[in-house]
SEMIVO-879434 format. One record per residue: residue number from 1; residue in three letters; x, y, z of N, C-alpha, C, O in turn. Coordinates in pm, whole numbers, plus 50000, padded with zeros to 5 digits. Layout:
N
PT     i    aa     npx     npy     npz    capx    capy    capz     cpx     cpy     cpz     opx     opy     opz
PT   NUM   ALA       X       Y       Z       X       Y       Z       X       Y       Z       X       Y       Z
...
This chain:
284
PT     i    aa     npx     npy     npz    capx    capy    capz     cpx     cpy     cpz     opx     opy     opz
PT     1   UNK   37585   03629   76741   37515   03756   76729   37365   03736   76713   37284   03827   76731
PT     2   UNK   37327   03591   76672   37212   03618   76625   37114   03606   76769   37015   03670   76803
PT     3   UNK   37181   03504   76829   37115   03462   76975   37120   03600   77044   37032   03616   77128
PT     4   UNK   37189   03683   77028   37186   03786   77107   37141   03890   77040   37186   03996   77085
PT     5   UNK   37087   03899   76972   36946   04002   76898   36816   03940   76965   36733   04001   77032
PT     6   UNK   36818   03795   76928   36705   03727   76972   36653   03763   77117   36538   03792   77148
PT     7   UNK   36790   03751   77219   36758   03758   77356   36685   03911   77354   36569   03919   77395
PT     8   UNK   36764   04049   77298   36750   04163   77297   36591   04181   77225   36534   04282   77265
PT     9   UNK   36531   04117   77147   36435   04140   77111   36334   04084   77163   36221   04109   77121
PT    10   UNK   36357   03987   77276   36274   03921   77348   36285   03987   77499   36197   03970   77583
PT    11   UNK   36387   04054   77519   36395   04110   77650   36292   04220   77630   36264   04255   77516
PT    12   UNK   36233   04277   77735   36141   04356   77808   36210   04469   77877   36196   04489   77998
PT    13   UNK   36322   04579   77759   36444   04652   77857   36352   04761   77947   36388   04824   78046
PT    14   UNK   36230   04764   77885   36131   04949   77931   36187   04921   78116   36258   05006   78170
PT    15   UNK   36142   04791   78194   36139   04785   78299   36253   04844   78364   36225   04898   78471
PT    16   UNK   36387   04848   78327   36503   04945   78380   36425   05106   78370   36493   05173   78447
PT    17   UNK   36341   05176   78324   36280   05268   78298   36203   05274   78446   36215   05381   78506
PT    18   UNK   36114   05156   78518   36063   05163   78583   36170   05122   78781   36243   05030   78816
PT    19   UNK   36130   05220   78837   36211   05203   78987   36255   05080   79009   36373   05051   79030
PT    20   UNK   36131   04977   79004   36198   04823   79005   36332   04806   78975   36438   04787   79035
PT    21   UNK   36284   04821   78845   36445   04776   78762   36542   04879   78780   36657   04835   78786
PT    22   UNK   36529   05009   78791   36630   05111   78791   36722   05078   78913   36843   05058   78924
PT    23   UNK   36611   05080   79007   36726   05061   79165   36780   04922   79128   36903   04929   79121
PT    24   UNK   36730   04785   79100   36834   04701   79096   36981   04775   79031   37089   04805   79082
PT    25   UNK   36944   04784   78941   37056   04869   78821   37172   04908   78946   37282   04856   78966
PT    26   UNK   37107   05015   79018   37190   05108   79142   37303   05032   79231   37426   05035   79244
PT    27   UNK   37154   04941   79303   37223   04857   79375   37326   04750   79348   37385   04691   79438
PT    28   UNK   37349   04724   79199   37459   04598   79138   37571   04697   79135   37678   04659   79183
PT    29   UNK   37565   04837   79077   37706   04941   79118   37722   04964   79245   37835   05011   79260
PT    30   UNK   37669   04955   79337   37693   05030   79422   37731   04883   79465   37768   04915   79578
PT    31   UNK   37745   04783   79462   37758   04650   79528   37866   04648   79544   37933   04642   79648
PT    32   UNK   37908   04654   79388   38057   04680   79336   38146   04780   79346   38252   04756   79288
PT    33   UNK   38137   04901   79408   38209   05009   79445   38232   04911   79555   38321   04825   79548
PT    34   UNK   38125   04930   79690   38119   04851   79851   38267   04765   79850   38375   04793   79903
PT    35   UNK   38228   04653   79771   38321   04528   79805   38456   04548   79744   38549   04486   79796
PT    36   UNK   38486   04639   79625   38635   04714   79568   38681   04794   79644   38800   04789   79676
PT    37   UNK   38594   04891   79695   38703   04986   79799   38759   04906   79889   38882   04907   79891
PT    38   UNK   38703   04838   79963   38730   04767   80088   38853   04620   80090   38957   04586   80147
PT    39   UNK   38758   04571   79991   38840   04431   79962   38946   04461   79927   39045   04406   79976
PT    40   UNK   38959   04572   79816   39125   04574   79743   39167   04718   79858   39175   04822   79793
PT    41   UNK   39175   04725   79909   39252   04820   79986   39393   04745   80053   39408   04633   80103
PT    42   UNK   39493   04865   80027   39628   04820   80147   39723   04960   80152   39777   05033   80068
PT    43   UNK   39715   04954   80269   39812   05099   80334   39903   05097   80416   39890   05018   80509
PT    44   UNK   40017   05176   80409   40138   05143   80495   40113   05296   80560   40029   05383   80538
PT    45   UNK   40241   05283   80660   40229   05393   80766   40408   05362   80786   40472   05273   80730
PT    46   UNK   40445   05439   80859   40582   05474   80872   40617   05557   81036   40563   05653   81089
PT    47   UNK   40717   05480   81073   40779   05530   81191   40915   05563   81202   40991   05489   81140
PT    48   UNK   40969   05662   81271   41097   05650   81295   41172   05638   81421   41145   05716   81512
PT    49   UNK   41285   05528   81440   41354   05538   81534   41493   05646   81556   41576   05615   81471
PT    50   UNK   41522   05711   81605   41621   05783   81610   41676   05736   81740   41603   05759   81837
PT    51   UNK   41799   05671   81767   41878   05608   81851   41971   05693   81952   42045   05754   81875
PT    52   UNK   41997   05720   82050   42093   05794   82121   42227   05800   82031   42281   05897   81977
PT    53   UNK   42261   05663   82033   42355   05633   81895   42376   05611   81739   42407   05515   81669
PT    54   UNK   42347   05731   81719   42314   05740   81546   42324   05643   81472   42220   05600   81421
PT    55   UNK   42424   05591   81450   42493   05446   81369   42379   05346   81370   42389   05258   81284
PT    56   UNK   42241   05338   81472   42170   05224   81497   42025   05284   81467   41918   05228   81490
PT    57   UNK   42038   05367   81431   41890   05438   81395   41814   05407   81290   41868   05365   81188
PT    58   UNK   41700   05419   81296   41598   05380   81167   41499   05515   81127   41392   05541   81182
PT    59   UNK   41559   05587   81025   41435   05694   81064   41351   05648   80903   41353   05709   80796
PT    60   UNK   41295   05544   80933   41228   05505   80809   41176   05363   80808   41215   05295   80713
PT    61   UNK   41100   05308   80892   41050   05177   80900   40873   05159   80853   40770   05182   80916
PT    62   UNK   40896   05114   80735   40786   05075   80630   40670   04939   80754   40707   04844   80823
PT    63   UNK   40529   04999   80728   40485   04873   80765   40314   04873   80717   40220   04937   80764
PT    64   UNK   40319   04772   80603   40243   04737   80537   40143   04650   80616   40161   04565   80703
PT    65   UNK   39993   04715   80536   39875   04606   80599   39803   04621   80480   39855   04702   80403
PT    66   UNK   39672   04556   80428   39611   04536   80382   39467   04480   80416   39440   04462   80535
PT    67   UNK   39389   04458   80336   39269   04398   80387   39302   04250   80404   39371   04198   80316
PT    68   UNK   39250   04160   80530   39115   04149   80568   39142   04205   80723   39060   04199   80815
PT    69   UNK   39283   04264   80730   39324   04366   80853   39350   04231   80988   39331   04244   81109
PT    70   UNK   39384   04145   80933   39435   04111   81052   39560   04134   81071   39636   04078   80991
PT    71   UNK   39617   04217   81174   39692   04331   81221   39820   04252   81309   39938   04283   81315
PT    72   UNK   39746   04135   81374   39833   04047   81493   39884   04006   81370   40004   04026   81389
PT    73   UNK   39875   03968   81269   39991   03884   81167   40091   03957   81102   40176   03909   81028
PT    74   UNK   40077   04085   81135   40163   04196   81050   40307   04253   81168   40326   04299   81281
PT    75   UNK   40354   04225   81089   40519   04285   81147   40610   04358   81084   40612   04375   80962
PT    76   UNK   40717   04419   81189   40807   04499   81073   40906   04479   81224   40887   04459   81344
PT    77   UNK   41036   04503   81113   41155   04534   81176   41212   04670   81246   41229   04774   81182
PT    78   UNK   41242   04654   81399   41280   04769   81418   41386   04725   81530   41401   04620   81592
PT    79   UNK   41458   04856   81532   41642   04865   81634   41592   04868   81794   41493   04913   81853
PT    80   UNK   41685   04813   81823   41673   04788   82015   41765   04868   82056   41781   04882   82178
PT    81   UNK   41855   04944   81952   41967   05088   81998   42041   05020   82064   42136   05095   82086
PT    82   UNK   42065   04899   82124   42149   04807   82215   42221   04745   82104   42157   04690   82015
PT    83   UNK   42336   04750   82103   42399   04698   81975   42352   04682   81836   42276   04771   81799
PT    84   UNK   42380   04585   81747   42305   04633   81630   42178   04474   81597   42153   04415   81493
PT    85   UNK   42132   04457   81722   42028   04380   81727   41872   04423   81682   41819   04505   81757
PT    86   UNK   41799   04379   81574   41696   04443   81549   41584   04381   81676   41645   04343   81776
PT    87   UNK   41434   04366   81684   41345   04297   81709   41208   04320   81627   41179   04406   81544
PT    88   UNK   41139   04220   81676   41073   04196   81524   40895   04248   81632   40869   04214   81748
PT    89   UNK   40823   04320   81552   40730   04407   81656   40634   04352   81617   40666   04347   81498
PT    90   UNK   40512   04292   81622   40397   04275   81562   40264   04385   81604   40246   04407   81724
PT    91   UNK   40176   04449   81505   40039   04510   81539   39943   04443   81625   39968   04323   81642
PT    92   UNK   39827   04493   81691   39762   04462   81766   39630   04411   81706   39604   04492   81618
PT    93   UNK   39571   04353   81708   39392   04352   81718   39413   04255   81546   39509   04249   81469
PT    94   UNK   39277   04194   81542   39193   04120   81422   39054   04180   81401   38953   04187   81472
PT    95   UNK   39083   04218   81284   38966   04313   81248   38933   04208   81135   38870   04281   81058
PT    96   UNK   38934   04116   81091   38908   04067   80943   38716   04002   80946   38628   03993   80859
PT    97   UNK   38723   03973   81088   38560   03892   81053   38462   04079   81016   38375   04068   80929
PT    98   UNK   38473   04174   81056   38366   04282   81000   38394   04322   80906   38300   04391   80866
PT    99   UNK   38514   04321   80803   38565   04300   80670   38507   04244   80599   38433   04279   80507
PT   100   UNK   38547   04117   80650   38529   03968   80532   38319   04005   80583   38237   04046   80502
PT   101   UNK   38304   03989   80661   38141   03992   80677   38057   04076   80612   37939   04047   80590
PT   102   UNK   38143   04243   80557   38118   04330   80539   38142   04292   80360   38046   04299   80283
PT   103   UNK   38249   04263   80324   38245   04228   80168   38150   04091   80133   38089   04089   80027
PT   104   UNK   38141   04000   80210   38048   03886   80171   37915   03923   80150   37841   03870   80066
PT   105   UNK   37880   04023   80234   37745   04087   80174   37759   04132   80038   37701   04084   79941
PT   106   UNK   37870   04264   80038   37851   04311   79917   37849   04246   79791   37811   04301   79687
PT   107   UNK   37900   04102   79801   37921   04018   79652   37759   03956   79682   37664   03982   79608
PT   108   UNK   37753   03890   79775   37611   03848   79736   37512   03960   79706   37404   03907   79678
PT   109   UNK   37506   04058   79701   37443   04138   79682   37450   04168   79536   37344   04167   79473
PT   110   UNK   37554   04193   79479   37593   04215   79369   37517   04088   79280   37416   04106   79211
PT   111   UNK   37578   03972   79294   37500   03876   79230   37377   03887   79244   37323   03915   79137
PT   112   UNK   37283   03874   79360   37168   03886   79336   37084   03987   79221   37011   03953   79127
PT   113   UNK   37129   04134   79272   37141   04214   79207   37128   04215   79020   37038   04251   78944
PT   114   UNK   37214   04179   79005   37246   04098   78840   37183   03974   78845   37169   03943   78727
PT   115   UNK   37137   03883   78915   37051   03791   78872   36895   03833   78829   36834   03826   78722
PT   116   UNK   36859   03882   78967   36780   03983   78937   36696   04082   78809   36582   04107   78772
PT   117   UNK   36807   04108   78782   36776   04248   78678   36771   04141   78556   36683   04173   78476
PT   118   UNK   36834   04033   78522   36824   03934   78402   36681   03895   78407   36601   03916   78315
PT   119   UNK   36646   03822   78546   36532   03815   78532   36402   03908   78482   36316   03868   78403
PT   120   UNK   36405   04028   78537   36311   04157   78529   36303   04117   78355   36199   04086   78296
PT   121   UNK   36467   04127   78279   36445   04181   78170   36409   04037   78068   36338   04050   77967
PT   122   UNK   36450   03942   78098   36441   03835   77975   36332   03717   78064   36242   03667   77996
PT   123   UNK   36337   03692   78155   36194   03624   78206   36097   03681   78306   36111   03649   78424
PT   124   UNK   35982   03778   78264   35908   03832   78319   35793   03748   78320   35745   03714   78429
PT   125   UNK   35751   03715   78228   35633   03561   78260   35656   03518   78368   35579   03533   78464
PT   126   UNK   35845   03412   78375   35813   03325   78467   35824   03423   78617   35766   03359   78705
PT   127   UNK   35863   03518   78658   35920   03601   78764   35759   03658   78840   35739   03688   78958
PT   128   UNK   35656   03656   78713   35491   03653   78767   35443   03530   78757   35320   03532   78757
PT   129   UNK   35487   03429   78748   35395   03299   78751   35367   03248   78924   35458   03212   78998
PT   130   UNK   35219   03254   78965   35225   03205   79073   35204   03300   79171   35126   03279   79264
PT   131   UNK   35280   03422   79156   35320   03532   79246   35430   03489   79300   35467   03573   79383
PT   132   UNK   35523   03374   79293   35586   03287   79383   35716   03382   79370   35777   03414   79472
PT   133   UNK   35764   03434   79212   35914   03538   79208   35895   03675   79292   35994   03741   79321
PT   134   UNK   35816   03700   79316   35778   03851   79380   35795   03858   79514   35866   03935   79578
PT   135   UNK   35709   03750   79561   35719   03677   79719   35853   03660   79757   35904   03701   79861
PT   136   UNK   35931   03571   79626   36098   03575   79675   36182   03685   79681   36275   03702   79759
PT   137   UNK   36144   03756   79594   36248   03906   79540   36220   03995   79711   36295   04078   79762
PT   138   UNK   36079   03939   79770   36017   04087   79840   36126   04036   79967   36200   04100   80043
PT   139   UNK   36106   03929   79955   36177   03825   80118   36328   03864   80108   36377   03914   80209
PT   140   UNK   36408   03846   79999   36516   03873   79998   36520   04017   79999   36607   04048   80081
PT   141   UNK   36490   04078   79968   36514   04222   79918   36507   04310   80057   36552   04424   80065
PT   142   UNK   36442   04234   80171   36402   04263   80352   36529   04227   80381   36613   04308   80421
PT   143   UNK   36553   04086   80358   36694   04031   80443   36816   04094   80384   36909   04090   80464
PT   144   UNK   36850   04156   80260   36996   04228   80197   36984   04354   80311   37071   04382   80393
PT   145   UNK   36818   04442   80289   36809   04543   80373   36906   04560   80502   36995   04641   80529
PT   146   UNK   36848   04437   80579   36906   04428   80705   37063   04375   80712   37157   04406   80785
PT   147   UNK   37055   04319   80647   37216   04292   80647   37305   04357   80602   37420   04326   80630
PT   148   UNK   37275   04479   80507   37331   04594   80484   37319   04683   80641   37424   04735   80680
PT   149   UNK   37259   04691   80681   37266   04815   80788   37353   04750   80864   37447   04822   80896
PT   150   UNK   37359   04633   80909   37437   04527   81037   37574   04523   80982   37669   04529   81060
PT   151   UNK   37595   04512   80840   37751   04481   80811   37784   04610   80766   37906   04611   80748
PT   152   UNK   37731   04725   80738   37786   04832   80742   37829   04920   80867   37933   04984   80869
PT   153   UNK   37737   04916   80972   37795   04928   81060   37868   04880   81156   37929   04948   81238
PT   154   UNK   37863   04697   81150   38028   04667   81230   38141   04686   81122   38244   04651   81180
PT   155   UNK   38169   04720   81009   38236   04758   80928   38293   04952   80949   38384   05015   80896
PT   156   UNK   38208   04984   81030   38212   05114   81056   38301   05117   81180   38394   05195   81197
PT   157   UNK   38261   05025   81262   38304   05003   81382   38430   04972   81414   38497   05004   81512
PT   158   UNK   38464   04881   81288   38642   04767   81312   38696   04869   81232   38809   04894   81273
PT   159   UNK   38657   04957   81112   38744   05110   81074   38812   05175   81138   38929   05205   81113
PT   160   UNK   38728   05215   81257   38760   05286   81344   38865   05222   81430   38953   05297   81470
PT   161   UNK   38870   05104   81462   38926   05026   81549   39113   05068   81471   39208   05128   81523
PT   162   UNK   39098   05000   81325   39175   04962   81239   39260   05108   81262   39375   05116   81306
PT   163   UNK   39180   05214   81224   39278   05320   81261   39369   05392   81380   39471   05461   81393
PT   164   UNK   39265   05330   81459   39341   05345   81577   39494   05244   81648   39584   05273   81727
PT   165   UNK   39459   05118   81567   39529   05043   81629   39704   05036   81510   39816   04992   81537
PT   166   UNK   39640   05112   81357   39718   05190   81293   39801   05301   81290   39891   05313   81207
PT   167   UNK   39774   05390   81382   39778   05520   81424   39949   05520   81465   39994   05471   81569
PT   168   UNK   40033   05587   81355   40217   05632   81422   40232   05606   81494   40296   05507   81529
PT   169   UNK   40142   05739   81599   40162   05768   81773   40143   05623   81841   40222   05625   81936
PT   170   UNK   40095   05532   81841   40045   05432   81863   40110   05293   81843   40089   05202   81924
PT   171   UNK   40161   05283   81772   40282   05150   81698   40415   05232   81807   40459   05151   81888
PT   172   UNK   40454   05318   81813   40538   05368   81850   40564   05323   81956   40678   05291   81989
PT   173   UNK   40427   05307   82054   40506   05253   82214   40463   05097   82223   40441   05036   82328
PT   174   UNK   40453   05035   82068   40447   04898   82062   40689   04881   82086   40760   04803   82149
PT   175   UNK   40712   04972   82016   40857   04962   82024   40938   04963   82109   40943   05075   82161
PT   176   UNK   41052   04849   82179   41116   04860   82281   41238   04985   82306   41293   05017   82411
PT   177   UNK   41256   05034   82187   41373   05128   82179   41303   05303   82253   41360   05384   82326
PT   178   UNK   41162   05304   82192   41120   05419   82204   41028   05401   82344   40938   05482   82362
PT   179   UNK   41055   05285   82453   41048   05334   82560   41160   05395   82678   41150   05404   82801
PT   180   UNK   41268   05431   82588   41380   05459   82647   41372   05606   82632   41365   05644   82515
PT   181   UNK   41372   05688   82713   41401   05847   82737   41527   05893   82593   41517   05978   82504
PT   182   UNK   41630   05802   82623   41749   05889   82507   41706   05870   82390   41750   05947   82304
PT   183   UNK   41614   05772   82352   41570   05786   82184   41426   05856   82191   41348   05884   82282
PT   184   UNK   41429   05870   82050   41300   05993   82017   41284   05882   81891   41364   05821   81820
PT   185   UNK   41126   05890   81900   41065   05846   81787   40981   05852   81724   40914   05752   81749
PT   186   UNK   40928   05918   81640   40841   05987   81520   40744   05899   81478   40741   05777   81489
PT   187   UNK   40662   05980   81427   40571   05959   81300   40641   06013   81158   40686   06125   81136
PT   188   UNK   40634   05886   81060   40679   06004   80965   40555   06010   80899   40547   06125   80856
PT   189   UNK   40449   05944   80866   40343   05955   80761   40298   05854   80787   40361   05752   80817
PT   190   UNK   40146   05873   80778   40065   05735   80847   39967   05706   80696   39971   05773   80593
PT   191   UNK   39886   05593   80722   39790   05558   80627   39688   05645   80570   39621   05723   80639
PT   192   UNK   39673   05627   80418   39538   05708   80352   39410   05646   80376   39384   05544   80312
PT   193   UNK   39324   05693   80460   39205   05614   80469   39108   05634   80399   39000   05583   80432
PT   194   UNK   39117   05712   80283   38995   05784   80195   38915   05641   80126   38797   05614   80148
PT   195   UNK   38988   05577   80058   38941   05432   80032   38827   05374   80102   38724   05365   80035
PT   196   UNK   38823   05329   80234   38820   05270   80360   38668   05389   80358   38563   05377   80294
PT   197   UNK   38697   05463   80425   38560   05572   80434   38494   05569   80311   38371   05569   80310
PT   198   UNK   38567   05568   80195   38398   05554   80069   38361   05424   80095   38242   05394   80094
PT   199   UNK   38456   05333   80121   38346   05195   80126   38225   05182   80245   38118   05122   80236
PT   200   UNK   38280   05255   80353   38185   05283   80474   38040   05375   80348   37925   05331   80334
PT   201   UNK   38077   05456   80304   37985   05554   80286   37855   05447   80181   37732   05453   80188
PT   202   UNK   37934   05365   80097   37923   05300   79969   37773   05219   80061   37656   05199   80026
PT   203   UNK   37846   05190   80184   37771   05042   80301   37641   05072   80286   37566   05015   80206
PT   204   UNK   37598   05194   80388   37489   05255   80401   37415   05300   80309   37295   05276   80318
PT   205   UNK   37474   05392   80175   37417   05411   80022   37291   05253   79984   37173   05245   79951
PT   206   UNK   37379   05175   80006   37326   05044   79964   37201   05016   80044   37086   04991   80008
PT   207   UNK   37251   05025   80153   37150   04983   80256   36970   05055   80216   36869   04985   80206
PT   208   UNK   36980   05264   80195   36892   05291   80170   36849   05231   80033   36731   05196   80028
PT   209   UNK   36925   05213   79920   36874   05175   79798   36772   05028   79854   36652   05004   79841
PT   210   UNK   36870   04961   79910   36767   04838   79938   36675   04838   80006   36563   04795   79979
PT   211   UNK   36720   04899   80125   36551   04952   80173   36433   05043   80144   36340   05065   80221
PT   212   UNK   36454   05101   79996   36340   05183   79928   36318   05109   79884   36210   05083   79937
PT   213   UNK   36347   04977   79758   36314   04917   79700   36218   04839   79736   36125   04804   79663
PT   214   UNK   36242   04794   79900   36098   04706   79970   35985   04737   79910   35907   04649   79873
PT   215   UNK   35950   04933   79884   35795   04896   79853   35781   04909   79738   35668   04953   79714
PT   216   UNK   35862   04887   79617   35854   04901   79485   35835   04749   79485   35738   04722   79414
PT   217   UNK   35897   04627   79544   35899   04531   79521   35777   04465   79602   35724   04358   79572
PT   218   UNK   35749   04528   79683   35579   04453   79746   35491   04496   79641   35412   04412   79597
PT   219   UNK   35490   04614   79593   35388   04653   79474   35376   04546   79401   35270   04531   79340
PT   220   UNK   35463   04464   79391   35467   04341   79270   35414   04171   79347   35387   04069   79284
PT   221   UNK   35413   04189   79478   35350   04081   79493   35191   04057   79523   35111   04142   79484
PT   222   UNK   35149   03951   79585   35030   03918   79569   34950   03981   79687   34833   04017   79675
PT   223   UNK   35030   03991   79814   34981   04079   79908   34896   04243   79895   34785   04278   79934
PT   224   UNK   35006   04318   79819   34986   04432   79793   34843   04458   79694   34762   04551   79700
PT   225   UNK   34845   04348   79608   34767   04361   79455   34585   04295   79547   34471   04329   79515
PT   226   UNK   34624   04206   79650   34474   04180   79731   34445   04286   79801   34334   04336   79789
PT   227   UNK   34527   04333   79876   34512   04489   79961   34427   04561   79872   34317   04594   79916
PT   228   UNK   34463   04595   79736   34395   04677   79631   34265   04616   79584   34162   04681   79599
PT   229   UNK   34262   04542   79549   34132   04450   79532   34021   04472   79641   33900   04485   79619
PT   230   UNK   34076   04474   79747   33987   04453   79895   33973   04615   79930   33916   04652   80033
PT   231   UNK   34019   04687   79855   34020   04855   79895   33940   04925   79805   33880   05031   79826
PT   232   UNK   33943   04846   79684   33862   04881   79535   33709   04867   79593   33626   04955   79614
PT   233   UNK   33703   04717   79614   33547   04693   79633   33475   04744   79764   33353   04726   79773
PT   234   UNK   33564   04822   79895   33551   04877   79979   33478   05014   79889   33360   05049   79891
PT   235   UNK   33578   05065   79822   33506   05178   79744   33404   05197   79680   33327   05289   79706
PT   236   UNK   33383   05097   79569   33243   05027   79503   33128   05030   79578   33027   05101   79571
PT   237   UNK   33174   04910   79677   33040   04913   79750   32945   05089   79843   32833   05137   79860
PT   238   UNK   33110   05120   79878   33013   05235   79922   32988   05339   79832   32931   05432   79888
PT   239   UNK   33012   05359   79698   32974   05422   79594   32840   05383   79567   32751   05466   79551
PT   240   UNK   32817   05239   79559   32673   05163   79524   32570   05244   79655   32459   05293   79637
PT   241   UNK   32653   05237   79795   32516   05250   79889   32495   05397   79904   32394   05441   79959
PT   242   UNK   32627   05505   79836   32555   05624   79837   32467   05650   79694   32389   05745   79689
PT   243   UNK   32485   05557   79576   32377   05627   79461   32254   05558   79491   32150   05599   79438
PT   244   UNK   32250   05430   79589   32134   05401   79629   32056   05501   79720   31937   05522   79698
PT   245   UNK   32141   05580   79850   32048   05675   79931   32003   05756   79874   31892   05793   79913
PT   246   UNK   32071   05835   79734   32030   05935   79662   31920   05902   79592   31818   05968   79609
PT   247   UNK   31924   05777   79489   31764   05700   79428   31707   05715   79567   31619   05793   79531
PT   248   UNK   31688   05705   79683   31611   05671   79754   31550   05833   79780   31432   05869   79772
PT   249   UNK   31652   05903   79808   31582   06058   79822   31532   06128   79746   31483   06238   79773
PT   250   UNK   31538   06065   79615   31528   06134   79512   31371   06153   79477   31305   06249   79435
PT   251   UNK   31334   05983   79522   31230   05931   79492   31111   05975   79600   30991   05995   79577
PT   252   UNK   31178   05982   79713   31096   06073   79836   31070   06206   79825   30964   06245   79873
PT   253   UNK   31151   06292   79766   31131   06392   79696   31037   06426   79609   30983   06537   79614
PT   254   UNK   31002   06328   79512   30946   06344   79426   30780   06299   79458   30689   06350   79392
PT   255   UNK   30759   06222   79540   30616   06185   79635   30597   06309   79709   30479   06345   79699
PT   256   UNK   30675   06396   79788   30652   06520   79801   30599   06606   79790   30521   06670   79861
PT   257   UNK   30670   06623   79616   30608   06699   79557   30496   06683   79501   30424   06774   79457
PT   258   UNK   30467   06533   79496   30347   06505   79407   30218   06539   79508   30106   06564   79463
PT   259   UNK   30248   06536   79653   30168   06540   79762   30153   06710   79794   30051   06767   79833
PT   260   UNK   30258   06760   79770   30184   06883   79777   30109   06999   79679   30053   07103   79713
PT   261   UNK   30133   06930   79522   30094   06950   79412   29930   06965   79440   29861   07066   79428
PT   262   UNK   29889   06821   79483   29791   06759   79500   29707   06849   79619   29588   06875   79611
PT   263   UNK   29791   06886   79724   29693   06958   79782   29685   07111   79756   29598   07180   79809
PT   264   UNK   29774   07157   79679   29752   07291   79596   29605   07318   79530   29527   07414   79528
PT   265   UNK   29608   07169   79473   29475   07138   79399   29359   07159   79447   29270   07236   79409
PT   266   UNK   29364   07069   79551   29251   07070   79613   29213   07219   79670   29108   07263   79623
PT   267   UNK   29273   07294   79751   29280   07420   79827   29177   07514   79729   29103   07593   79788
PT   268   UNK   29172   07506   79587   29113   07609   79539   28940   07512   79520   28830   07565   79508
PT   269   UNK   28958   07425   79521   28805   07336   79469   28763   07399   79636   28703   07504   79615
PT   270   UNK   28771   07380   79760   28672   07416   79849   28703   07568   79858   28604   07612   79917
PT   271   UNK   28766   07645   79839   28732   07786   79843   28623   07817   79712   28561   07923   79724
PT   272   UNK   28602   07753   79616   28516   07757   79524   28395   07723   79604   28319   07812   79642
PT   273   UNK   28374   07581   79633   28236   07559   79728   28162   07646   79836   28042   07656   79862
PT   274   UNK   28274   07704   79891   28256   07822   79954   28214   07933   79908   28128   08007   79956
PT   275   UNK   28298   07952   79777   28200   08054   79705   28082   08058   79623   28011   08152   79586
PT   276   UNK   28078   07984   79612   27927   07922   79527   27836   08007   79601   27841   08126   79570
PT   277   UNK   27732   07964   79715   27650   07966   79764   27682   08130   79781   27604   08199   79717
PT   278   UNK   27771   08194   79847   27769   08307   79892   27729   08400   79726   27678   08511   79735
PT   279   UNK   27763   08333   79576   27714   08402   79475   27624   08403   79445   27575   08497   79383
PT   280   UNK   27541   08259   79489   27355   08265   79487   27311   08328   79605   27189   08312   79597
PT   281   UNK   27332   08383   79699   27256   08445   79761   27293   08609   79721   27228   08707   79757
PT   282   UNK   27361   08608   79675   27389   08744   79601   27274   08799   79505   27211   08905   79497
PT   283   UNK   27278   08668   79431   27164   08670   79337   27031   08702   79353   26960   08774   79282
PT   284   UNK   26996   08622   79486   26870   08626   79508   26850   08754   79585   26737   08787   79621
């Protein structure tokens, strides 16, 4: 307990307060929704055979899949209505590499995520030493971006696939019995995909979190902070060269006035000279 007051009183928690830290926060749940819906998912679907000859019918054949959806490995038992011989049917297609590609992001993400946020909160010194943690956080924080949009949407893509190649109507004329006119063969209830679609939804969620974060996390490196430096003294300087034009007008202004002061002055001394003489001959 005591080490862990220590850490708590040495951690720096305000920064979860600030976007930085908040969106990590986001993005380590949302990592973890992503890779749970998906990874732990498994759904069955159901068909029925109904046989010309009742006695050989199946109106109830279970067939389980799960994640990482490879589909060619999955089988179930069903009647050939030809005596009481079953055959053994297998699903179509391998969907597991936009799965597995699609959850391998989300765990590395997650870890990072939580590595991350430890850092923000208990080594902030070393995470600014150098600029060198900021530079890394900014680099990675581009590449999760993109690899969120890429594995969410071939993950979007093999969904779609998955359901289709899932689909009652569809397994049905995988079956040799139900290409025969005298049998009829059903859907009885197919797979819940609600799971499957939040993790799609979960994909992209992530994707924007990580891609807002880009400019919360350039704010913190050395690029952004010279940009400002080099934009500051852009400002300065031309602050300096407009209070210099103003001293300069100010001062022209003021010679101006001193110049026309000056000939105010003068204007009445020769109308005086002028009048002089015209008052002595008055006189005389």
């Amino acid at each position: 307990m005591d080490t862990a007051d220590q850490l708590a009183s040495a951690g720096t928690f305000h920064v979860l307060k600030l976007p930085l830290g908040f969106i990590r926060v986001l993005e380590w749940l949302f990592a973890i929704f992503a890779f749970a819906t998906c990874g732990g998912y498994s759904g069955q679907l159901r068909v029925s055979v109904d046989c010309m000859e009742k006695a050989r019918s199946n109106l109830s054949i279970g067939i389980d899949f799960a994640y990482p959806f490879r589909l060619h490995q999955v089988s179930f038992e069903a009647p050939l209505c030809e005596g009481i011989r079953n055959e053994r049917v297998f699903l179509i297609g391998d969907f597991s590499s936009s799965a597995e590609f699609f959850v391998t992001i989300a765990v590395f993400a997650f870890l990072y995520s939580l590595v991350a946020t430890i850092v923000y909160i208990f080594f902030q010194n070393i995470y600014r030493e150098n600029n060198r943690g900021p530079l890394i956080d900014f680099v990675v924080t581009v590449v999760f971006s993109f690899m969120w949009l890429v594995s969410s949407s071939a993950w979007t893509k093999a969904l779609s696939d998955v359901k289709t190649a899932t689909d009652p109507d569809e397994v049905q004329f995988l079956i040799s019995a139900c290409k025969v006119q005298s049998n009829k063969c059903g859907s009885v209830h197919g797979p819940r995909w609600s799971g499957l679609n939040t993790s799609v939804v979960f994909g992209f969620l992530n994707f924007v979190l990580w891609a807002g974060n880009i400019w919360f996390v350039f704010k913190e490196t050395g690029w952004h902070k010279g940009a400002s430096r080099l934009a500051d003294g852009a400002s300065e300087k031309k602050a300096g060269t407009f209070n210099q034009q103003q001293t300069y007008n100010q001062g022209s202004f003021d010679q101006s006035g001193s110049y026309n002061t000056q000939g105010n002055y003068d204007q009445p001394s020769e109308y005086s000279q002028v009048g002089g003489p015209t008052s002595f001959s008055n006189q005389m």
